[in-house]
N, C-alpha and C positions, 0 to 999 in steps of 0.2 A: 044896386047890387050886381046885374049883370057887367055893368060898364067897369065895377072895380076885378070881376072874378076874368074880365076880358085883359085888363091892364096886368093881374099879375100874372096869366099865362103869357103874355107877351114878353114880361120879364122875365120870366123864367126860362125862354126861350133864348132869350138876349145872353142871357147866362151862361146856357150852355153852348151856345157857342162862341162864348168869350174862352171858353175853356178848350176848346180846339183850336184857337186863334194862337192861344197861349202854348199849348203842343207846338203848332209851328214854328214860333216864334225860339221857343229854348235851341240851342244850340246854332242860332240859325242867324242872318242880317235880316230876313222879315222883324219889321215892326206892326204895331198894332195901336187904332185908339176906340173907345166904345164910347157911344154915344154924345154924337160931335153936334150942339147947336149950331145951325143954321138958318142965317136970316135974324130976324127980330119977331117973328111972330110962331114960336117956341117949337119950330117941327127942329128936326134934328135926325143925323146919317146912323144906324145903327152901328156900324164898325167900319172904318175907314181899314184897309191890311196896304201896308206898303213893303215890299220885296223886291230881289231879282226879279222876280216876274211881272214886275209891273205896279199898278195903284189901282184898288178895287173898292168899291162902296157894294157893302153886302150886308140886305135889308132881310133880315130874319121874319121868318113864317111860322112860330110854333101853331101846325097841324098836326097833331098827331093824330094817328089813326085815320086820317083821311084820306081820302083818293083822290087823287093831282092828275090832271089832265091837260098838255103842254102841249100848243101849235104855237109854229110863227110870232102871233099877235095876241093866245090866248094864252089866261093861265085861268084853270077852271080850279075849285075846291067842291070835291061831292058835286058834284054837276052843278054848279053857282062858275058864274063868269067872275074872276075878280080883275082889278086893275094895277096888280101886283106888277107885270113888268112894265107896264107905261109909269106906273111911278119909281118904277129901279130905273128906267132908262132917265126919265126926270133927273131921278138925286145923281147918275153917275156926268150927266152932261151940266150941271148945277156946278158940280165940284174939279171938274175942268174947268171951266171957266175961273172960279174962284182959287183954284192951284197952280194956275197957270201964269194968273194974273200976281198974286203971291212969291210965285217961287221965278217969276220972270222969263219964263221962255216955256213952249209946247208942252204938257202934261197932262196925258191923254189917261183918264180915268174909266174903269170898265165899270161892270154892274153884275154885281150876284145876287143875287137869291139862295138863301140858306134855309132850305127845309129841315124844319125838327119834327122829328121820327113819326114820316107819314105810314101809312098803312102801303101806299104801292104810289109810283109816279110813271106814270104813262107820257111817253113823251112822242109825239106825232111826227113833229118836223120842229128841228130846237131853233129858239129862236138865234137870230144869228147877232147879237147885239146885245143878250143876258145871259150869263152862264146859271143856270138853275142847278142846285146839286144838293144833298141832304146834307147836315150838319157834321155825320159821318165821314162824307166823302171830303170834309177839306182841306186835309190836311195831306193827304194822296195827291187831291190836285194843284194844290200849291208847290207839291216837292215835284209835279213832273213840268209845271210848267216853264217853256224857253227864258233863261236869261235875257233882261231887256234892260234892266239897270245896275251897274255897278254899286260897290258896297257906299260910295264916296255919293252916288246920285242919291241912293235909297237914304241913308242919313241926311241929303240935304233936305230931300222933299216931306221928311218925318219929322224933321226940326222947323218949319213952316205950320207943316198941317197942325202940330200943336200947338200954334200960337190960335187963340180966339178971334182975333183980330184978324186971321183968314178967312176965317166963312161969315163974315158979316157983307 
């Protein structure tokens, strides 16, 4: 019972911020895909987001109500250490490799972290290698971030990512 009330908050987290991905995405060249298999042994990237600004693997956290406590190398929930950015740094260097290899030349893939609607995020010293930001904030952060791919780059590397036959 817990392991299934654990699975559909996770889904429902997934959710909402396929819904803000989706905000970006209208009017805009950002594309988006949710829930990307990767590998053969059934893990998979919560939201691949490719834009101007780049290509982002952003692993959703629904916390709500909780308290996030962010250094360098940690990311704490209610004072519990979790392993939340070593596996976002994981999946975003996983999917370089594999986009790169795919789309035939350097494609440097970053790493988010999408909190759903904690109670307060404390952030100490951010880490320099995952952008941590609430489910709230992404849509702000995506419209300010620097141009880095053309509309012709962002369509190449989104017509890749969506074949399956990339992340195996």
């Amino acid at each position: 019972m817990r392991e299934e009330r654990a699975w559909s908050v996770g889904a429902s987290g997934e959710e909402t911020v396929a819904t803000e991905l989706a905000r970006i995405a209208r009017g805009s060249s950002w594309r988006f895909l949710h829930s990307v298999p990767v590998g053969t042994m059934g893990s998979d990237i919560d939201h691949v987001l490719i834009g101007p600004g780049g290509v982002f693997t952003i692993n959703t956290k629904a916390l709500r109500n909780a308290k996030i406590w962010i250094a360098s190398n940690t990311f704490m929930v209610n004072g519990h250490r979790q392993p939340y950015l070593r596996n976002s740094r994981h999946e975003a260097d996983r999917a370089t490799k594999l986009l790169s290899a795919a789309v035939g030349r350097a494609t440097r893939v970053h790493a988010v972290i999408a909190v759903v609607d904690p109670r307060e995020i404390t952030v100490r010293e951010p880490p320099a290698d995952v952008t941590v930001l609430t489910r709230r904030d992404l849509p702000r952060w995506a419209r300010d971030l620097p141009p880095v791919l053309d509309a012709e780059a962002v369509e190449a590397v989104f017509n890749v990512a969506r074949r399956s036959t990339t992340w195996r």
